[in-house]
LUMNUPA-49460 format. One record per residue (C-alpha): residue in three letters; y, z, x. Coordinates in Angstrom, 1 decimal. Example, Ala and Ser with C-alpha at 12.3 -4.5 7.8 and 13.67 -1.06 7.14 Angstrom:
<rs>
{r Ala; {-4.5; 7.8; 12.3}}
{r Ser; {-1.1; 7.1; 13.7}}
</rs>
This chain:
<rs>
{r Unk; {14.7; 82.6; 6.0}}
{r Unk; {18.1; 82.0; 6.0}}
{r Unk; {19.4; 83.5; 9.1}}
{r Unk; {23.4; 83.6; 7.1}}
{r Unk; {21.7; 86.1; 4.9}}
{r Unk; {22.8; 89.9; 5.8}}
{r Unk; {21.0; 91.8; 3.1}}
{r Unk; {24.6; 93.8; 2.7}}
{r Unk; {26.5; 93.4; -0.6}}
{r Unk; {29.3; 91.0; 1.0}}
{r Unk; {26.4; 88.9; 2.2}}
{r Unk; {27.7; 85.3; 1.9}}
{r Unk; {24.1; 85.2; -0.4}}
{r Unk; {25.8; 87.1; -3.5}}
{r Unk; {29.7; 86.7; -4.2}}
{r Unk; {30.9; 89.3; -6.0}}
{r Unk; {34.5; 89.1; -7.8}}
{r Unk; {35.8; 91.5; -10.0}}
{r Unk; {39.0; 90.6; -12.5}}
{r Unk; {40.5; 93.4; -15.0}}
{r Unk; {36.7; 95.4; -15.3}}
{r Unk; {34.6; 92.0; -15.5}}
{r Unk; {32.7; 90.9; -12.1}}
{r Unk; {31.2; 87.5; -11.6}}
{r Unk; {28.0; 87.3; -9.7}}
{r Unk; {27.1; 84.5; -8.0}}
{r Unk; {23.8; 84.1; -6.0}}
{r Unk; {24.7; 81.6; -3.6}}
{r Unk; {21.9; 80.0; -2.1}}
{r Unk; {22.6; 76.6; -3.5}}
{r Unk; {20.8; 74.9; -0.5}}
{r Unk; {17.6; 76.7; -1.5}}
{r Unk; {18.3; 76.4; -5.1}}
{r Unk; {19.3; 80.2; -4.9}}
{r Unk; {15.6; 80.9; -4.0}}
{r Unk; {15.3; 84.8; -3.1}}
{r Unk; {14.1; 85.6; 0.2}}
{r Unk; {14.3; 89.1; 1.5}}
{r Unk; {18.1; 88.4; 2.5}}
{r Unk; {19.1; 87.3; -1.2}}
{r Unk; {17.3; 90.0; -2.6}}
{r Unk; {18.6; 92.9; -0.5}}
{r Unk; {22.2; 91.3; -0.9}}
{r Unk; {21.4; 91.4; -4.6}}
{r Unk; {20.4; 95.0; -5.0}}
{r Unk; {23.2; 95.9; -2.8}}
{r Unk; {26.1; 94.2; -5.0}}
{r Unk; {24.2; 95.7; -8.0}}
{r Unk; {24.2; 98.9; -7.1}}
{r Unk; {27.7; 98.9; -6.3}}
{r Unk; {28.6; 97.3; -9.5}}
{r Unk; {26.4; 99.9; -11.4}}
{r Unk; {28.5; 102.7; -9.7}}
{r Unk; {31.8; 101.5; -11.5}}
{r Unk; {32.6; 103.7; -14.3}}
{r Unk; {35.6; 101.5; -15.1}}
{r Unk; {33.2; 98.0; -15.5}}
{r Unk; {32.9; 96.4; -18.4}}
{r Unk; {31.0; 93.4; -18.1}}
{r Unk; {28.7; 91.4; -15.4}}
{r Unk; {28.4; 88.0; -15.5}}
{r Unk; {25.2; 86.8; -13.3}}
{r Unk; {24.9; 83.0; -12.5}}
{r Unk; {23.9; 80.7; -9.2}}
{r Unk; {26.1; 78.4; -7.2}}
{r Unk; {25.1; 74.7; -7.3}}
{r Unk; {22.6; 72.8; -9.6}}
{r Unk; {20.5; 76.0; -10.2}}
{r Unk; {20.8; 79.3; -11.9}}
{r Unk; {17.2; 80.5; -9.5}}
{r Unk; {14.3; 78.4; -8.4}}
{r Unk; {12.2; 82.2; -8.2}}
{r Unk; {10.9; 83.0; -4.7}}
{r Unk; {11.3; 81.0; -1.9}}
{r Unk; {7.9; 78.8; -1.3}}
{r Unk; {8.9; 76.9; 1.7}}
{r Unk; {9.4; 80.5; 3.6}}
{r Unk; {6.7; 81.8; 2.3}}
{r Unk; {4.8; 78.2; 3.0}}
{r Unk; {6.2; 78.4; 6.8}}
{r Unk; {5.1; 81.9; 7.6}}
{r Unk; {1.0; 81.0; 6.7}}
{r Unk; {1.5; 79.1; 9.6}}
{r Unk; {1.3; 82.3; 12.0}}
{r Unk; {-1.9; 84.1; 12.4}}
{r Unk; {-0.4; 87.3; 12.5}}
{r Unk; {1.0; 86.6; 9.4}}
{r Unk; {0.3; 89.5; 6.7}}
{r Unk; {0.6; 88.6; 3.2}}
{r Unk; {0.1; 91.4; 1.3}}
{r Unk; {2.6; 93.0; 2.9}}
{r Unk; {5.0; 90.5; 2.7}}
{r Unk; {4.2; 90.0; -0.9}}
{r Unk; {4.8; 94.0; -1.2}}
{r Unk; {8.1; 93.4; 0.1}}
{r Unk; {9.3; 91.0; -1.9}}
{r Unk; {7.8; 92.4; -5.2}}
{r Unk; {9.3; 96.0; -4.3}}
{r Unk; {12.8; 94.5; -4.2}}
{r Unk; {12.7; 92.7; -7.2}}
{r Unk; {11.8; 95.9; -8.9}}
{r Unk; {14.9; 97.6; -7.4}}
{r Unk; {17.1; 94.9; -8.5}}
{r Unk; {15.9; 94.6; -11.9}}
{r Unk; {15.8; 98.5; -12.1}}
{r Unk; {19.5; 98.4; -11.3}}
{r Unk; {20.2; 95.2; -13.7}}
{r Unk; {19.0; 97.8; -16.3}}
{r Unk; {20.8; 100.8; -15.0}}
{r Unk; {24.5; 99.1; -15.7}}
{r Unk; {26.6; 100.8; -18.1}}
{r Unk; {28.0; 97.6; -19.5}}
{r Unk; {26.8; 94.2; -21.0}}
{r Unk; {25.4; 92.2; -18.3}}
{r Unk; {24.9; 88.4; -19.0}}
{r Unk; {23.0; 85.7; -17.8}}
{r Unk; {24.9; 82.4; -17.1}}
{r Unk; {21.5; 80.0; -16.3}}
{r Unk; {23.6; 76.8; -15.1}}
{r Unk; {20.6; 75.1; -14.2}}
{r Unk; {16.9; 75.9; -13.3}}
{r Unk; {15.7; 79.6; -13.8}}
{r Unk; {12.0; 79.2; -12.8}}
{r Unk; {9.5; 82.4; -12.0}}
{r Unk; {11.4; 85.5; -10.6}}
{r Unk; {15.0; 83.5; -11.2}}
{r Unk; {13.5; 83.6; -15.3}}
{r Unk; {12.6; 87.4; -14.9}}
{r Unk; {16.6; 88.3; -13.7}}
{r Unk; {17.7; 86.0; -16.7}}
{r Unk; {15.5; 87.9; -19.1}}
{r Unk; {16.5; 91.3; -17.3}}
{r Unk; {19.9; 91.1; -18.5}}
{r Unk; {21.3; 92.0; -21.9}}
{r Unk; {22.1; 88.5; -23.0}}
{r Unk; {21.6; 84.9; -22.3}}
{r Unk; {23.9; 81.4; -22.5}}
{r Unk; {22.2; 78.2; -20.7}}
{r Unk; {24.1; 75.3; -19.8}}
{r Unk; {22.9; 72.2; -21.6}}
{r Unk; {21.5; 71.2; -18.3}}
{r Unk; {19.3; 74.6; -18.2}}
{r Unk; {15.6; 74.5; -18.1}}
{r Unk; {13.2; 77.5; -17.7}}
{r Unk; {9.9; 76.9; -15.9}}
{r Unk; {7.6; 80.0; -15.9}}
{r Unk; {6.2; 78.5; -12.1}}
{r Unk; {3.4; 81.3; -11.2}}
{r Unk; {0.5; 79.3; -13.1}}
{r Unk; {1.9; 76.4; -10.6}}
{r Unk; {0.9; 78.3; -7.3}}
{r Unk; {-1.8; 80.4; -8.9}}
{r Unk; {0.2; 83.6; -9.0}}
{r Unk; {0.8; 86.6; -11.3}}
{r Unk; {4.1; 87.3; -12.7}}
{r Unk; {6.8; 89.8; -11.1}}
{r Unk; {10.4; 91.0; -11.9}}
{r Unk; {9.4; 92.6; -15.2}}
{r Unk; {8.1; 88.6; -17.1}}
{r Unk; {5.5; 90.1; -18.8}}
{r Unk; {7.6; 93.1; -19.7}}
{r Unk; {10.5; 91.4; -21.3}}
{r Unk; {8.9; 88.5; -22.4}}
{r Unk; {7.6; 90.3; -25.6}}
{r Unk; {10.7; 92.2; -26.1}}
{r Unk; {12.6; 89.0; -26.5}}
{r Unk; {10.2; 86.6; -28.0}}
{r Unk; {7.4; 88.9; -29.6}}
{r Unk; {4.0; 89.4; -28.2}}
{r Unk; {1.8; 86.6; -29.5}}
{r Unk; {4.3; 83.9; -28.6}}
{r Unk; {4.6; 85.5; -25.4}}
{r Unk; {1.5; 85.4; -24.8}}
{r Unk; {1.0; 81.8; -25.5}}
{r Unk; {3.8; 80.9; -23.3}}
{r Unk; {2.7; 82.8; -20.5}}
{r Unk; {-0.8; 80.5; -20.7}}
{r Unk; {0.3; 77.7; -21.7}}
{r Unk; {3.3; 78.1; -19.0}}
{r Unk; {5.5; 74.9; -20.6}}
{r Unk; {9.2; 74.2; -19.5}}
{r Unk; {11.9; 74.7; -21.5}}
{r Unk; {14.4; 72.8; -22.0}}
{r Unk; {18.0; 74.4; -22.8}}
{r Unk; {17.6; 73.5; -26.5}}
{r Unk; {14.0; 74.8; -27.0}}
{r Unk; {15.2; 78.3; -25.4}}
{r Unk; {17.8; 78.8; -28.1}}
{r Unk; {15.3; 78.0; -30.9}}
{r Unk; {12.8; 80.5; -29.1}}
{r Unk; {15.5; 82.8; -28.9}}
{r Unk; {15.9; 83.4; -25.0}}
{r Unk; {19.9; 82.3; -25.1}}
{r Unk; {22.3; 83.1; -27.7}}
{r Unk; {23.9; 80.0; -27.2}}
{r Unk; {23.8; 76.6; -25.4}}
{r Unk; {27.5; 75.1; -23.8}}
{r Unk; {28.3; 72.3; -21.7}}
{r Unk; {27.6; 72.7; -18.3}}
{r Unk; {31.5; 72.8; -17.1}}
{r Unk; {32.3; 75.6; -20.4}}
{r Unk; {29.4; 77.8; -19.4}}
{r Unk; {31.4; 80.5; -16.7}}
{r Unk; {34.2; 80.4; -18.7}}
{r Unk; {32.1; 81.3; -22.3}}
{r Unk; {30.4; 83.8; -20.6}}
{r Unk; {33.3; 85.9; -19.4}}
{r Unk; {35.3; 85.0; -22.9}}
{r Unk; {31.8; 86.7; -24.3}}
{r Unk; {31.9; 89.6; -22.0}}
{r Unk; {35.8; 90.1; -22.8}}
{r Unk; {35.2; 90.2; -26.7}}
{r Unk; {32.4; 92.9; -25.9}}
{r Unk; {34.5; 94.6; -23.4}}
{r Unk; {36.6; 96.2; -26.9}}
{r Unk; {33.7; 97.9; -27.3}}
{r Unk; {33.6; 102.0; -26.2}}
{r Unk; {31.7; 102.5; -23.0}}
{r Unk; {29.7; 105.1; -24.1}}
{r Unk; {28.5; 103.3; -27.2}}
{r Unk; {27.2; 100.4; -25.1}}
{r Unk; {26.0; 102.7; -22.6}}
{r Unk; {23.9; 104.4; -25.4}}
{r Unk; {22.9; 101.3; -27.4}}
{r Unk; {21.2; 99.6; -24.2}}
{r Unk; {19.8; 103.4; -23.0}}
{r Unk; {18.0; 103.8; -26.6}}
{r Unk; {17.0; 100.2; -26.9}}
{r Unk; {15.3; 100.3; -23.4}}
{r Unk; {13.5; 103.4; -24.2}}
{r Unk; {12.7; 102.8; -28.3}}
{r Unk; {9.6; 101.2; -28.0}}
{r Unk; {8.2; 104.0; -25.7}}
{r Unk; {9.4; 106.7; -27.5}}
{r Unk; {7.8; 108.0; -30.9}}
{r Unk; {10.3; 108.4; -34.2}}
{r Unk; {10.9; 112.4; -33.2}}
{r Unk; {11.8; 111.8; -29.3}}
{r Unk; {13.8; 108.7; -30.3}}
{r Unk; {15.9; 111.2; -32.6}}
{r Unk; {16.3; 113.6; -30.3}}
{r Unk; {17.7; 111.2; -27.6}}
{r Unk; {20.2; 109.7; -30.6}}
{r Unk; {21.3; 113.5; -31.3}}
{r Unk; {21.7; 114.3; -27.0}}
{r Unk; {24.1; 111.3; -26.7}}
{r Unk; {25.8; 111.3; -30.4}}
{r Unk; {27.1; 114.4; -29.4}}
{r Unk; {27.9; 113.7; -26.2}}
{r Unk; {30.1; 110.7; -27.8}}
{r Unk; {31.7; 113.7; -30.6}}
{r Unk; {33.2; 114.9; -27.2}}
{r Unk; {34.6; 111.6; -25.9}}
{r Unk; {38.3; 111.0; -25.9}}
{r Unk; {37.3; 107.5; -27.2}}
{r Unk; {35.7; 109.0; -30.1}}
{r Unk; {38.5; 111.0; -31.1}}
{r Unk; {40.8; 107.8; -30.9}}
{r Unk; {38.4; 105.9; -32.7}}
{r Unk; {38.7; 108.3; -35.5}}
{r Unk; {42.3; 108.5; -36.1}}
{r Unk; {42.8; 104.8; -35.7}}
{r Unk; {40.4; 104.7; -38.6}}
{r Unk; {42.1; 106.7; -40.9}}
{r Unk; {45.6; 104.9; -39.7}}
{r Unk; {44.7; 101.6; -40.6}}
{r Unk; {44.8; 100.4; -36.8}}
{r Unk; {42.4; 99.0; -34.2}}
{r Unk; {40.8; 101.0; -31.8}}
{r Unk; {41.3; 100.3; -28.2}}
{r Unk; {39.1; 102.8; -26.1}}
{r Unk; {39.3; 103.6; -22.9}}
{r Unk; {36.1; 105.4; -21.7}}
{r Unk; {38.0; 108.0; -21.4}}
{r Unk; {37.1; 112.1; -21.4}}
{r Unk; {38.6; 115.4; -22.1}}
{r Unk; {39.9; 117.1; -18.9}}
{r Unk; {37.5; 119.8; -18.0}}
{r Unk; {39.2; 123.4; -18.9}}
{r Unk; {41.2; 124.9; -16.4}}
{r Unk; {39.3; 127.9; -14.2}}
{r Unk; {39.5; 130.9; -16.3}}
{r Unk; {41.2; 129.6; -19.9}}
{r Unk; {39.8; 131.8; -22.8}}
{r Unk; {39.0; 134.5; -20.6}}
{r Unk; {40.2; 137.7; -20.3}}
{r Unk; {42.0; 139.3; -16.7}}
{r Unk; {38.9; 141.7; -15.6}}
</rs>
């Protein structure tokens, strides 16, 4: 394992940087081909969590330093420690599995459009992040390599989950046996990126992309992604009742009311995700 690996959120693994509400990720393993050890992984969740605890964010742009977006576990760790006999796998397989759940659970928990820039190879768990987020571009130099089928292992990081969310079940399915790499072009046409750039435009589309969806008001993105998520577990009746909870909790929104009126006045909204105050201690009531 990389011993320049902290596991905290300024680890030198993940490079955070955060310009007017729109933070760049970086996993920065490039050496490793941003493979995620326990170091990477716990940096990760760490810069995640803090990212997902920004009410004023408005877009995350995830992408990997060097020739490689992720290359998905790291083998030749994992490959080094069978070499001790007091090596246990299943637990260290636990481990590694139980922080990819964390990070992808936080991925999901952020408020605002989070975007996958794949610059070069997303194979196994480095695919699952890309899928994890809300939207896709791929360098024309990106490939995506499902890689479990290649070491005789199951999937992790939520594949098989968002697979068939993005791509539909029986084409899923057939990927995930016939495991085929895909090349930046064939993604788009399957639908896993929105768009393919060259490899020296892709950063700078992404944030350009997060920045046209940053007009958007917070809560409407933080509802659209929150009833998305939870629409296919949800029958017709609980999915209207979760649209009526946060409708009316948008009727209440500053942003809403601005939205409104620059309707009717012929202008363009600019929201704010902003609130009303809360009422001062004791308005509308009477002096006992």
């Amino acid at each position: 394992m990389d011993s320049a690996c902290t596991g905290r959120a300024e680890s030198p693994c993940v490079q955070v940087q955060t310009q007017d509400g729109i933070a760049l990720l970086t996993l920065n393993r490039p050496a490793t081909g941003n493979s995620m050890n326990a170091e990477l992984l716990a940096g990760l969740r760490s810069a995640l969590r803090e990212l997902a605890a920004q009410t004023a964010l408005r877009g995350v742009l995830i992408t990997g330093a060097g020739k490689a977006f992720s290359l998905g576990g790291d083998v030749r760790a994992y490959h080094r420690a069978l070499s001790s006999d007091s090596f246990d796998a299943a637990a260290y397989g636990d481990r590694l599995t139980s922080l990819l759940s964390e990070v992808v659970l936080t991925v999901r928990s952020i408020g605002c459009p989070v975007l996958a820039a794949v610059n070069g190879q997303a194979a196994g768990a480095g695919f699952s992040l890309a899928l994890a987020c809300d939207l896709r571009l791929a360098s024309r130099r990106a490939s995506f390599h499902f890689a479990y089928g290649a070491i005789g292992a199951s999937t992790d990081a939520g594949m098989a989950w968002f697979l068939p969310r993005v791509v539909g079940y029986p084409r899923a399915l057939e990927l995930l046996l016939e495991q085929p790499v895909l090349r930046a072009a064939q993604a788009r046409r399957e639908g896993l990126v929105s768009a393919v750039v060259e490899p020296e435009e892709l950063v700078g589309a992404g944030l350009a992309r997060l920045r046209e969806l940053a007009d958007a008001a917070p809560h409407a993105v933080r509802s659209a992604k929150r009833l998305l998520d939870r629409s296919l577990s949800t029958d017709l009746a609980e999915h209207l009742e979760l649209e009526r909870k946060d409708f009316a909790e948008g009727v209440a929104s500053q942003d809403m009311r601005h939205g409104v009126t620059a309707l009717l006045d012929g202008e363009w909204p600019r929201f704010q995700g902003r609130w009303p105050p809360p009422p001062r201690q004791g308005h509308g009531r009477s002096r006992p």
